[in-house]
C-alpha positions in Angstrom: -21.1 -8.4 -5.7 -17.3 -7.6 -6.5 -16.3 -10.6 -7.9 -18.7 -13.2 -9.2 -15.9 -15.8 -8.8 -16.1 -15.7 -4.9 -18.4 -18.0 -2.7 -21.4 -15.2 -2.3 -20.5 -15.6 1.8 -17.7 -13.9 0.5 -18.6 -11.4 -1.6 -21.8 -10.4 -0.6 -20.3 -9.5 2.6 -19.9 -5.9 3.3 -19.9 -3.4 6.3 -22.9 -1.1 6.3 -23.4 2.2 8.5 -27.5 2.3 7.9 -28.9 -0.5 10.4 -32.5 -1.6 11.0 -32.9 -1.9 14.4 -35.3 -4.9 13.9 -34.3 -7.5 16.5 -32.5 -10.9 14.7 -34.5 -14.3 16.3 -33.1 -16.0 18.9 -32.3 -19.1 16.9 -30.3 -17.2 14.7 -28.6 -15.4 16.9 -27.7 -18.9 18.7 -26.1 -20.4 14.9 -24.1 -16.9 14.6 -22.4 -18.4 18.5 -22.1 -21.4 17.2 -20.5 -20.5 14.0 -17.5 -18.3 16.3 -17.8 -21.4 18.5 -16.7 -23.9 15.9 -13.5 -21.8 14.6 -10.0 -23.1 14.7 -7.3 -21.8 17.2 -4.3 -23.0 18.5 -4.1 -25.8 20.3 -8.1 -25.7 20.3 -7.4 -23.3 23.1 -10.5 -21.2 21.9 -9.4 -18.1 23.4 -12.5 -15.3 22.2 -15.1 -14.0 24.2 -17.5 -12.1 22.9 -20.0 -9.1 25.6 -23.0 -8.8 23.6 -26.0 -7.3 23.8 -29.2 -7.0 21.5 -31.4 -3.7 21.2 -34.6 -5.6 23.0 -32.7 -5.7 26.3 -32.2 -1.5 25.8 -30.2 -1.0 29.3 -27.9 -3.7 28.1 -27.6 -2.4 24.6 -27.1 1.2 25.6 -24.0 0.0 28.0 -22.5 -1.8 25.2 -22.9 1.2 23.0 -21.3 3.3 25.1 -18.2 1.2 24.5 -17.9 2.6 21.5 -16.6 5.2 20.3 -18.4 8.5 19.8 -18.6 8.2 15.9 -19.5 4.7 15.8 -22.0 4.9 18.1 -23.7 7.7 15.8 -24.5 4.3 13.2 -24.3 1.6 16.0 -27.0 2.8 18.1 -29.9 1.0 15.5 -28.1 -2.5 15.1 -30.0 -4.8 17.1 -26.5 -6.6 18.2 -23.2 -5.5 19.5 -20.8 -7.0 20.5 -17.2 -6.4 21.9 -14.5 -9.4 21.0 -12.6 -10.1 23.7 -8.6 -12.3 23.5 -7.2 -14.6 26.3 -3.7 -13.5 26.1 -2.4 -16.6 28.3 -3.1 -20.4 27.3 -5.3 -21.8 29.9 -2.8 -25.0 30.2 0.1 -23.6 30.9 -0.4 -20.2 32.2 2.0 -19.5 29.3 1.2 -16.5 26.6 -0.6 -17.0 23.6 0.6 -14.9 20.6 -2.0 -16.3 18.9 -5.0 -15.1 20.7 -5.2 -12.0 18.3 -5.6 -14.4 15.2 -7.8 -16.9 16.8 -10.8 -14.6 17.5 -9.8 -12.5 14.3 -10.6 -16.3 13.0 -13.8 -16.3 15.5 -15.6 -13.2 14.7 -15.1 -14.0 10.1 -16.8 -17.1 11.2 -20.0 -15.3 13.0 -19.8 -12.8 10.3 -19.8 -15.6 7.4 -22.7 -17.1 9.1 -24.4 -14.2 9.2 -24.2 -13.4 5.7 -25.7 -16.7 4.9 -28.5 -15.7 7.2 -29.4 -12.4 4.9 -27.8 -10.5 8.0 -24.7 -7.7 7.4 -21.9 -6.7 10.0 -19.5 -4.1 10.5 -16.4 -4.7 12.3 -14.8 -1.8 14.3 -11.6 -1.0 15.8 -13.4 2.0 17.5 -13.8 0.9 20.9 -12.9 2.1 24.4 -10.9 -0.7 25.8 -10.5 0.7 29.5 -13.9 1.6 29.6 -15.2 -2.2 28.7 -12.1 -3.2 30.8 -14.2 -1.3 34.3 -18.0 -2.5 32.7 -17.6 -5.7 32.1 -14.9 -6.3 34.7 -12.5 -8.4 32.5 -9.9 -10.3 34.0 -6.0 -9.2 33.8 -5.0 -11.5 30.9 -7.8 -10.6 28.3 -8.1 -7.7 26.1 -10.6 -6.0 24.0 -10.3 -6.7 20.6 -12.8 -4.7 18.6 -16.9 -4.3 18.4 -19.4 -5.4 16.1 -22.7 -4.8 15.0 -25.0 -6.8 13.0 -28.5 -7.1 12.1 -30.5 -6.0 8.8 -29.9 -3.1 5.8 -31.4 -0.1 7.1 -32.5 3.5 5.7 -29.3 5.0 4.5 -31.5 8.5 5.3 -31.0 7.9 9.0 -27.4 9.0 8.7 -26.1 12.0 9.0 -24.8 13.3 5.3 -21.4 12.8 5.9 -22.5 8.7 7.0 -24.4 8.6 3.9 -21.6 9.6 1.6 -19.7 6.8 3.2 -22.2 4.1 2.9 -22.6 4.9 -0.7 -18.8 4.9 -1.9 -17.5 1.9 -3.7 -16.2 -1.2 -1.6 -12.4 -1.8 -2.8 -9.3 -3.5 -2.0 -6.1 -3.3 -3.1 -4.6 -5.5 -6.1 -3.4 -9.3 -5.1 0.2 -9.1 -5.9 0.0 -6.1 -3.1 -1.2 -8.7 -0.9 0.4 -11.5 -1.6 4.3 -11.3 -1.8 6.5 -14.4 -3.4 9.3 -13.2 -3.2 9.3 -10.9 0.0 8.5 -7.2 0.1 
C-alpha cells in the first residue's frame, strides 16, 4: 500500500501482468456487474457496455483476446475475465450526442474495479485494443465505440512472464505529485 491514508479499495488497487487463470464464481462476477451497473452518468443515461468473456467458455475467451493487442495478449491470455468497455456516443432520448459517454463508463469500469478489489480480485485496464476489429466481432452499432479492455481475476506466478513482463510487474507503482494534478490557479 502507497498511502496508508487512502480507503484500502484505493490503495490496494493496482494493475498486475501475472494472472491466475483460476476462474472468479459466478456470484462475484454478477456484484462486479452490478457495481458498473450502479455508477453515475449523465442524465442516468448509463451509456457503457461492457463484451466479456471468462477463460471457462475458452472459444469465447480466445475471441476476446484476440481484441487485444499483441503485447497485452502475451499477460491477458491467463486472466479468467476480459472484457472490452464499450461508449454510447448519442443519448438514447434525444438522438443527440453525449460528450459525456467517455467519462461515464470511465466512471463504470473504477466502479467494477473497486468492487473487485474489495473481493481480493486485481484488474488491469488497457488502452491496447483493436477497435475495428471488436467493431466486425461483436458487430457494434454505428454510435458506440470501444473504449479499452480489462482483465481481472487473481495474483498469479510473476515466472509466467516473459523477463521483460517481469521487470515490469516488479517496478514501483507511482504517480506524480498533487499540485501536478491539481491546478488552483490554472496551468
Amino acid at each position: 500500500m502507497n498511502n496508508p491514508h487512502l480507503h484500502p479499495l484505493l490503495a490496494e488497487r493496482w494493475s498486475p501482468l501475472a494472472f491466475s487463470p483460476e476462474p472468479i464464481p459466478p456470484d462475484v462476477l454478477e456484484l462486479l456487474m452490478e457495481a458498473a451497473r450502479w455508477a453515475p452518468s449523465c442524465f442516468n443515461e448509463q451509456p457503457w457496455r461492457y463484451l466479456y468473456a471468462t477463460i471457462d467458455d475458452a472459444e469465447a475467451h480466445a475471441q476476446l483476446l484476440s481484441c487485444l493487442v499483441p503485447a497485452n495478449q502475451e499477460w491477458a491470455k491467463h486472466a479468467p475475465f476480459l472484457a472490452i468497455s464499450v461508449a454510447k456516443l448519442t443519448f438514447t432520448r434525444n438522438g443527440k450526442p453525449n460528450s459525456y459517454g467517455w467519462h461515464d463508463v470511465g466512471q463504470a469500469t473504477m466502479s467494477l474495479v473497486a468492487e473487485a478489489t474489495a473481493h481480493g480480485l486485481f484488474a488491469h485496464q488497457m488502452g491496447g485494443i483493436l477497435p475495428d476489429r471488436i467493431r466486425e466481432l461483436y458487430a457494434l452499432p454505428e454510435d458506440y465505440v470501444p473504449v479499452a479492455g480489462l482483465a481481472i481475476g487473481r495474483l498469479g506466478d510473476p515466472a509466467q512472464l516473459s523477463p521483460a513482463l517481469q521487470a515490469r510487474e516488479a517496478s514501483p507503482r507511482t504517480r506524480r505529485p498533487i499540485a501536478h494534478t491539481f491546478l488552483k490557479n490554472g496551468f
